[in-house]
C-alpha positions in Angstrom: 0.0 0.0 0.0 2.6 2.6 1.0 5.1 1.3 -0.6 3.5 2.5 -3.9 4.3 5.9 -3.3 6.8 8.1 -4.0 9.6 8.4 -1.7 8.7 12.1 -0.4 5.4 11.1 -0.1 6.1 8.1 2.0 8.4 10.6 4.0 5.1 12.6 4.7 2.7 9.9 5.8 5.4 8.4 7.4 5.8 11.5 9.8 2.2 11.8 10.4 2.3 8.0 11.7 4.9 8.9 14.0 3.8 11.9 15.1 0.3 12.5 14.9 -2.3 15.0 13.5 0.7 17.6 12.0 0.2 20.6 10.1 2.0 22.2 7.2 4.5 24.1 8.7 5.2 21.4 11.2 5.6 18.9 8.5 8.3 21.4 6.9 10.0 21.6 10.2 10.1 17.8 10.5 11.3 16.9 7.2 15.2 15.8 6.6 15.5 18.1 3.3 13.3 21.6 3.2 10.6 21.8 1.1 8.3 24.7 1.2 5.1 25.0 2.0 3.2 25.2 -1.2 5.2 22.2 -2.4 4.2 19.9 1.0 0.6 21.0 0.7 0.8 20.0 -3.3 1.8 16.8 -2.3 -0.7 16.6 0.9 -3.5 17.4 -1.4 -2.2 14.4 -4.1 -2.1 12.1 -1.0 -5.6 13.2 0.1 -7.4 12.3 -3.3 -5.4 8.9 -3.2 -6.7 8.2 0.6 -3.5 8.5 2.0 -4.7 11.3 4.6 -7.1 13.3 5.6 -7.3 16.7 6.8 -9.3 18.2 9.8 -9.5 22.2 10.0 -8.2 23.6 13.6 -7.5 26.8 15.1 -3.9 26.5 13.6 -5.2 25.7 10.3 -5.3 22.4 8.6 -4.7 19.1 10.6 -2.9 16.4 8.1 -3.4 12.8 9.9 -3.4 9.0 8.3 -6.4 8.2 6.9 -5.5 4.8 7.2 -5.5 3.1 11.0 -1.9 2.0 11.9 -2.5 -1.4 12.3 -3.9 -2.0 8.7 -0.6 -0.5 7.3 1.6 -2.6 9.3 -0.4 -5.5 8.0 0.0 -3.8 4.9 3.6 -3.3 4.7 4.8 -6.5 6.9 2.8 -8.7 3.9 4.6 -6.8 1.8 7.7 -7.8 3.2 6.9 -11.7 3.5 6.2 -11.8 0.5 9.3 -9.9 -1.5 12.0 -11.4 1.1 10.6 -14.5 2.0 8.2 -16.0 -1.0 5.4 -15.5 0.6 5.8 -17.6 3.4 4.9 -16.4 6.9 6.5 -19.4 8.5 9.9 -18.1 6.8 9.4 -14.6 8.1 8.5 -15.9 11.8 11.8 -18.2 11.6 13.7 -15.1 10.8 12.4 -13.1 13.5 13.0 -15.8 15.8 16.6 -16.5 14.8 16.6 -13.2 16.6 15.2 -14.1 19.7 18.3 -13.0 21.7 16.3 -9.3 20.8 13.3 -11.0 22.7 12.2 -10.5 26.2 10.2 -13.0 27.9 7.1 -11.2 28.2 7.5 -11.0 24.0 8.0 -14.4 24.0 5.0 -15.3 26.1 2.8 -13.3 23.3 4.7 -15.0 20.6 3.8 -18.6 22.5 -0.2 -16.9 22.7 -0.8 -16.2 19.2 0.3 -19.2 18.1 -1.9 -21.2 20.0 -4.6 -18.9 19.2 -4.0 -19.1 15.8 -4.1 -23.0 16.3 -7.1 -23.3 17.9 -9.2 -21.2 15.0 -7.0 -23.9 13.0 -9.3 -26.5 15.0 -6.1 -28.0 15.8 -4.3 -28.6 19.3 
């Protein structure tokens, strides 16, 4: 999904996901490589009419924020991943995530341990 855009794009929404509800001139303060303000609104309003974000008027002007929850990118982007770097194969990605499991804390473990059973049981299996 996001990774269809064009890199200053993905710069943009990727600030608002990290941040929050932005506006312009915040948004030309955050970014690595000034733009001005004409040229960040030009690309707000192209990332509005794809259904990248939305905005929300404020006392401070325009509020820019995902128009897309989080979670659904993540999903978005990590399927993504699984399927350039590892064929498609969520199995293959979980291996690799757990070859790093000297990264993991117990309590991330435990939730690891939870899905999996979960997952499981809506399997029907045991």
């Amino acid at each position: 999904m996001l990774s269809k855009l064009p890199p200053r794009e993905r710069q943009i929404v990727d600030l608002l996901y990290e941040r929050g509800s932005l506006a312009v001139a915040d948004i030309c303060e955050a970014l690595p490589d000034r733009l001005s303000g004409s040229a960040v609104r030009a690309m707000l309003q192209r990332l509005e009419r794809k259904g990248y974000v939305r905005r929300e008027d404020s006392d401070r002007g325009f509020l820019y924020t995902p128009a897309v929850a989080d979670s659904v990118a993540r999903k978005s982007a990590l399927s993504e991943v699984v399927r350039v770097f590892f064929n498609g194969s969520t199995a293959g990605a979980a291996t690799a995530l757990l070859g790093m499991s000297d990264r993991l804390d117990v309590d991330e473990l435990q939730r690891l341990e939870d899905m999996i059973a979960r997952a499981r049981a809506a399997k029907g299996e045991r």
